[in-house]
C-alpha positions in Angstrom: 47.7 3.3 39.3 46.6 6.9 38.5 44.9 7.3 35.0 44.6 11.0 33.2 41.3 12.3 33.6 40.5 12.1 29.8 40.9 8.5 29.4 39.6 7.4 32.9 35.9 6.7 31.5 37.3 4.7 29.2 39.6 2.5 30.7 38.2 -0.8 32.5 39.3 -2.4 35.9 39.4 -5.6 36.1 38.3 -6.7 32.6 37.9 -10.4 31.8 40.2 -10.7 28.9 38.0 -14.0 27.9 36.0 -10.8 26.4 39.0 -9.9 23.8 40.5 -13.7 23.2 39.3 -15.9 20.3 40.2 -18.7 22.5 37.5 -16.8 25.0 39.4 -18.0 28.3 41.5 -15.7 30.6 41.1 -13.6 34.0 40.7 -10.3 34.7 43.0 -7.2 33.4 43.8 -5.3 36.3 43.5 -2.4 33.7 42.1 -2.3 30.0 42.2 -0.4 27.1 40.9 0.0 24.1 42.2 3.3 21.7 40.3 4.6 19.2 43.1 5.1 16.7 46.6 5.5 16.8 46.8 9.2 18.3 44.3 8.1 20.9 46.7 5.3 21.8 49.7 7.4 21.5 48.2 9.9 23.9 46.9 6.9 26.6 50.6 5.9 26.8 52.2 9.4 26.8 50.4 9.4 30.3 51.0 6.6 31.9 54.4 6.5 34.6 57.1 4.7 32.3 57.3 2.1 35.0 53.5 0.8 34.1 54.1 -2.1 32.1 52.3 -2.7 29.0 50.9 -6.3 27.4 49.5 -5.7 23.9 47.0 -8.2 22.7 46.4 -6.8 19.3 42.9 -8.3 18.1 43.5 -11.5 20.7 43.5 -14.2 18.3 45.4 -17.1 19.5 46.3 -15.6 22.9 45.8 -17.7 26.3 45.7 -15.7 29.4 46.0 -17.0 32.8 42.4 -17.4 34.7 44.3 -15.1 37.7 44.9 -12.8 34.9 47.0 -9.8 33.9 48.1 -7.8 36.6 49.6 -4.2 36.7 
């Protein structure tokens, strides 16, 4: 998946989402990010391909993820 040059430094590959889970369990993302703020996030999604599907995990309290992870 191709990612717009302004948001490529700040999205992460294979992120273990036992980072962003109060449980702390779960495999890697095969992409993660994390907006700033609402326009940020608005941006990041105006340019992505509509057929990249999105998981939200708001602040990942009480969410179990898979040890093979999320993939895209």
């Amino acid at each position: 998946m191709s990612i717009a040059h302004e948001f490529s430094l700040r999205v992460k590959r294979n992120e273990l989402m036992s980072r962003h889970t109060s449980w702390h369990v779960g495999g890697p993302a095969e992409v993660f990010f994390n907006p700033r703020d609402r326009s940020d996030l608005a941006a990041f999604l105006k340019s992505l391909p509509e057929e990249v599907p999105i998981h939200w995990i708001g602040l990942g309290s009480n969410l179990l993820v898979r040890d093979s992870g999320i993939p895209v």
